[in-house]
C-alpha positions in Angstrom: 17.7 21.8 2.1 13.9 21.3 2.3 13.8 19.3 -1.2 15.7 16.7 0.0 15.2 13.8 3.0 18.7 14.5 4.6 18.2 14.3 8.5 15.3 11.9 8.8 16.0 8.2 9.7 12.6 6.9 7.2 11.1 3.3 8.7 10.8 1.5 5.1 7.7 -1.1 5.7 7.0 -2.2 1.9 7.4 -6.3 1.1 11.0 -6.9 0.6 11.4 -7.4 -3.2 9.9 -3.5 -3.2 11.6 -2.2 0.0 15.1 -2.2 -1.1 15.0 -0.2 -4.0 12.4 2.2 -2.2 15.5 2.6 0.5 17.8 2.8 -2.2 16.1 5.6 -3.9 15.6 7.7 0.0 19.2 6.6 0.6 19.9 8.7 -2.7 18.2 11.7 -1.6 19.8 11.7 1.8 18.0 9.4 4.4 19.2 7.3 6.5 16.8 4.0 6.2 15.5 1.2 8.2 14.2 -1.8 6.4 11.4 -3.3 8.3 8.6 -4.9 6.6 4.9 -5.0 7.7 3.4 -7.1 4.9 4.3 -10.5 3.1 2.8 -11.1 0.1 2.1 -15.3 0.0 0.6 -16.9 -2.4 -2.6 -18.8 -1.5 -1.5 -22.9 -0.5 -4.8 -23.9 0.4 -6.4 -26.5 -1.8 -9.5 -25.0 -1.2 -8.4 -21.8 -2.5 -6.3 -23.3 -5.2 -9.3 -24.8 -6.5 -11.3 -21.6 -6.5 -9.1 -19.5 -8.1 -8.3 -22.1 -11.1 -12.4 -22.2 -11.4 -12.3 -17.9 -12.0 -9.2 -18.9 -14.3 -11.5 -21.6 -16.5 -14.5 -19.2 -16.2 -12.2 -15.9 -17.1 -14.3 -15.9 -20.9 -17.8 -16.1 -19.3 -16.8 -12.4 -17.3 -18.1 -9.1 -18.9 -15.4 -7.1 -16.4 -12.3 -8.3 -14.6 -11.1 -5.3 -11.7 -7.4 -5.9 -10.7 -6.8 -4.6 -7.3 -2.6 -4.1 -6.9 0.2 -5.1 -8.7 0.2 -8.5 -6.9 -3.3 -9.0 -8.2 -1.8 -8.5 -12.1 1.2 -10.4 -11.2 0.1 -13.8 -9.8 -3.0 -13.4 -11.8 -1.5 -13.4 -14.9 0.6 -16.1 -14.0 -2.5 -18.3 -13.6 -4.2 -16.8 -16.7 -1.1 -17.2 -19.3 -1.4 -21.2 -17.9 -5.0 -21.7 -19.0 -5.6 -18.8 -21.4 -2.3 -18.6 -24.6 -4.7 -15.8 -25.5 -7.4 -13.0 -24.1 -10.6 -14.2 -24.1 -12.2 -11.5 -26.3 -14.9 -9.4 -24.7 -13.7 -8.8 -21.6 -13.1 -5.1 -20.4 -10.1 -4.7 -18.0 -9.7 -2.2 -14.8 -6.9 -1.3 -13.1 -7.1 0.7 -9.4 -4.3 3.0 -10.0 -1.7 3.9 -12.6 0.8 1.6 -11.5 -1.5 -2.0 -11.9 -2.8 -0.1 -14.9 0.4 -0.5 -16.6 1.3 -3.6 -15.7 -2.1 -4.7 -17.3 -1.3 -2.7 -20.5 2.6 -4.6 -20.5 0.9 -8.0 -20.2 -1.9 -7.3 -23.3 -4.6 -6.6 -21.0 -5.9 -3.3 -22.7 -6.9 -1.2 -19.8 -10.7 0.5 -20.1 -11.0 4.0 -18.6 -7.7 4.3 -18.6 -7.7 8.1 -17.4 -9.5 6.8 -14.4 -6.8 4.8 -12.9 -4.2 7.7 -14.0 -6.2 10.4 -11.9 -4.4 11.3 -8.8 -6.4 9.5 -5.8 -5.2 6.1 -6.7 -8.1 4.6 -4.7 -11.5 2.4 -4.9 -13.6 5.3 -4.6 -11.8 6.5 -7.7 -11.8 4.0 -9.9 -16.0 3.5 -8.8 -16.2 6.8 -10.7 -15.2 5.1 -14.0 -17.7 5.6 -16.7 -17.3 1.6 -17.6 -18.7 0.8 -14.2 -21.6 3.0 -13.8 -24.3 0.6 -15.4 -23.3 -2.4 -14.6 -26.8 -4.0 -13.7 -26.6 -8.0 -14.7 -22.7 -8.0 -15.5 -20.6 -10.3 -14.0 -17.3 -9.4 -12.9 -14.5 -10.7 -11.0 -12.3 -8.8 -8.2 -9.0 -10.3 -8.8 -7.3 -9.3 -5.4 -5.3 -10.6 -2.0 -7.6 -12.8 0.9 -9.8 -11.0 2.8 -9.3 -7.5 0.7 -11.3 -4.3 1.4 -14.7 -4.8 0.2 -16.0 -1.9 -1.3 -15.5 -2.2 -4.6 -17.9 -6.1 -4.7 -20.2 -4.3 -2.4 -21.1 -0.9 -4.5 -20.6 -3.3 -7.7 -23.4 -5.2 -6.3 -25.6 -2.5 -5.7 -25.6 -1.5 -8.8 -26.5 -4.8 -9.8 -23.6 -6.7 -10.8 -22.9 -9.7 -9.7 -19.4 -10.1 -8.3 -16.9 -12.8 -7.7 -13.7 -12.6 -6.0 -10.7 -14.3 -7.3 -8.4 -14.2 -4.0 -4.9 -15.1 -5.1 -2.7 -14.1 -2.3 -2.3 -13.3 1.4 -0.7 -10.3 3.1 1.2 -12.0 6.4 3.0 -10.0 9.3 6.7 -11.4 8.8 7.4 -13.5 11.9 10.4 -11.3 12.8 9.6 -8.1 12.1 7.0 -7.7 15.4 10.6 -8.1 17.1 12.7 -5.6 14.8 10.3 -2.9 15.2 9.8 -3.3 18.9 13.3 -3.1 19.3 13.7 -0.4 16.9 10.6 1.9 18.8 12.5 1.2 22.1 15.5 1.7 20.7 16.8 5.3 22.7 20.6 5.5 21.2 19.5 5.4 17.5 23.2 5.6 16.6 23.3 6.0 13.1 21.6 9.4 13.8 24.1 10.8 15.4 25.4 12.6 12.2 25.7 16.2 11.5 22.6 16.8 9.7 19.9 19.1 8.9 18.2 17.3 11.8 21.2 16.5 14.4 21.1 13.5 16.6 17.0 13.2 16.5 15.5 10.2 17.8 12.3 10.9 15.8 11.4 7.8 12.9 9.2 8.7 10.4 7.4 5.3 9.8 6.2 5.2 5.7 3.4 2.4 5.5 1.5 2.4 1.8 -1.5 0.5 2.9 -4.3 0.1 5.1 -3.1 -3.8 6.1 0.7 -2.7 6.9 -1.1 0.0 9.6 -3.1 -2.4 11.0 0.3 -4.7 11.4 2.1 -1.5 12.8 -0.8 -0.5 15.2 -0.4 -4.9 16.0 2.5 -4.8 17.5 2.8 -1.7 19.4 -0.2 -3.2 21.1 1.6 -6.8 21.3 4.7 -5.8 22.2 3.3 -3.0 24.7 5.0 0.1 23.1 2.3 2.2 22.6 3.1 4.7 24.9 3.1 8.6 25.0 7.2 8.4 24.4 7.1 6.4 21.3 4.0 7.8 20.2 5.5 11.1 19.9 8.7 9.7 18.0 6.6 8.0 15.3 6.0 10.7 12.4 3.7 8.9 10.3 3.2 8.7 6.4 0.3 6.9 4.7 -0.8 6.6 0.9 -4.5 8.6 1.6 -6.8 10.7 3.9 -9.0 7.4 5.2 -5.9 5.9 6.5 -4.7 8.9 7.9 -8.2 8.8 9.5 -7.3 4.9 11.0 -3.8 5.8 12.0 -5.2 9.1 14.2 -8.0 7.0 15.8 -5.9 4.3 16.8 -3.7 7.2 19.3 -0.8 8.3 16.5 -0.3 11.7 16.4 1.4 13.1 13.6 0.1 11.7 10.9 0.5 13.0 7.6 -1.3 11.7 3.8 0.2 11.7 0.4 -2.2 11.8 -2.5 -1.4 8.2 -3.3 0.9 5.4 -3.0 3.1 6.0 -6.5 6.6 6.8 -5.5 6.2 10.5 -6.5 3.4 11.0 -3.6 5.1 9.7 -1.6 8.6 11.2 -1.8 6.3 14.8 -1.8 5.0 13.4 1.3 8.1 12.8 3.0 9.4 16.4 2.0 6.3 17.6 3.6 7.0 15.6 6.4 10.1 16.6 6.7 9.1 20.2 6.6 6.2 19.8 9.4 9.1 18.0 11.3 11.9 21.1 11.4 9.0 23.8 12.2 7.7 21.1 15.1 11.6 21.4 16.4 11.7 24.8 15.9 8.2 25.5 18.1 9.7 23.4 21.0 13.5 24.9 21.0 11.4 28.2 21.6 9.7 27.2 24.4 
């Protein structure tokens, strides 16, 4: 059946505590799963950054507008916030980039403005720029709560409009030590033995690879160069999936070549993109049996 993921052997690449019961769920709907992880999500240890971070805390009440990121930005913000701050400071208007941090804003009394713009499909920067609460923005301060070293476009259109930004960096996204191994092994790997089931896909050696960010790419792309597996072989195993068009965009002009985008990183883009990878998969087989 095309609505389902039976016959593809899905790379799972998400930090651990969200990995397993993304597997689980593919597992459910027929895959056979790899759980490899491309991102750690750390905590900063830094005094340094310790210190700034608690400063943005103390300072939250003199912000007009606080922008969390992901749902590690609401997370290990909140757990600095609820130290200093019992209550809200009042006055401050909350955004979310995408549904998901959106509600996890809403569940911790954060009261989300433009709401409808983090619920619209994109999921993305560019989409919560659009937000009506963001447009005149000239002499506003507001604070990027977000990982180390985070894509900077939000702070840098913010700033041309004429806000002035601050960036509360509260975590960093590390490359677990042993998963550069795992997946060189893996990509090397020729017997793939658990896909040597009777399935809607029979004994292929193809992985399709699902990475939801820009950071776990650049990992991925990492240690194919590192571990010298980016060759035309693997290359053509790999069947990409990625959370938007720009990364699609990164994955193609670092040498993948299938490479497909879902319209976001929610769990129900993503499991549309997988049935459409899926789908692009059996009519790629189908093409080469013919010839």
């Amino acid at each position: 059946m095309i609505d389902d993921l039976t016959g593809l052997h899905i790379v799972v690449t998400r930090p651990t505590a969200q990995a397993l019961p993304w597997a689980e769920r593919l597992n459910q709907l027929g895959a056979v799963t790899t759980v490899i992880s491309l991102l750690e999500i750390v905590p900063v240890l830094d005094n340094v950054q310790i210190q700034a971070i608690k400063n943005c805390i103390l300072d939250l009440d003199l912000y007009d507008k606080a922008i969390f990121v992901s749902q590690n930005a609401v997370e290990l913000g909140f757990e600095w916030i609820e130290n200093y701050w019992p209550q809200l400071p009042i006055g401050i208007e909350f955004f979310a980039v995408g549904e998901t941090t959106a509600k996890l804003l809403q569940n911790r009394g954060a009261p989300v403005t433009d709401l409808a713009q983090s619920q619209v499909g994109a999921m993305t920067s560019e989409t919560l720029l659009q937000a009506p609460g963001l447009q005149s923005v000239a002499g506003k301060k507001i604070v990027i709560f977000r990982g180390v070293g985070g894509r900077p476009h939000i702070g840098e259109v913010l700033a041309t409009r004429g806000a002035l930004v601050t960036y509360c960096e509260l975590y960093e996204r590390l490359l677990p030590e042993a998963s550069q191994s795992e997946f060189a092994k893996l990509l090397k790997d020729d017997d793939a033995q658990e896909l040597k089931a009777t399935q809607d896909l029979t004994a292929t050696q193809e992985l399709v690879v699902v990475v939801h960010s820009g950071e776990a790419l650049e990992n991925l792309i990492k240690i194919m160069n590192e571990k010298a597996v980016f060759e035309r072989a693997v290359i053509e195993r790999i069947w990409l999936l990625v959370p938007s068009q720009r990364i699609v965009e990164l994955a193609k002009a670092a040498g993948l070549i299938h490479v497909y985008g879902a319209q976001n990183a929610t769990e129900a883009s993503m499991l549309q993109g997988l049935i459409d990878v899926k789908r692009a998969l059996l009519s790629f087989k189908a093409q080469v049996k013919k010839v």
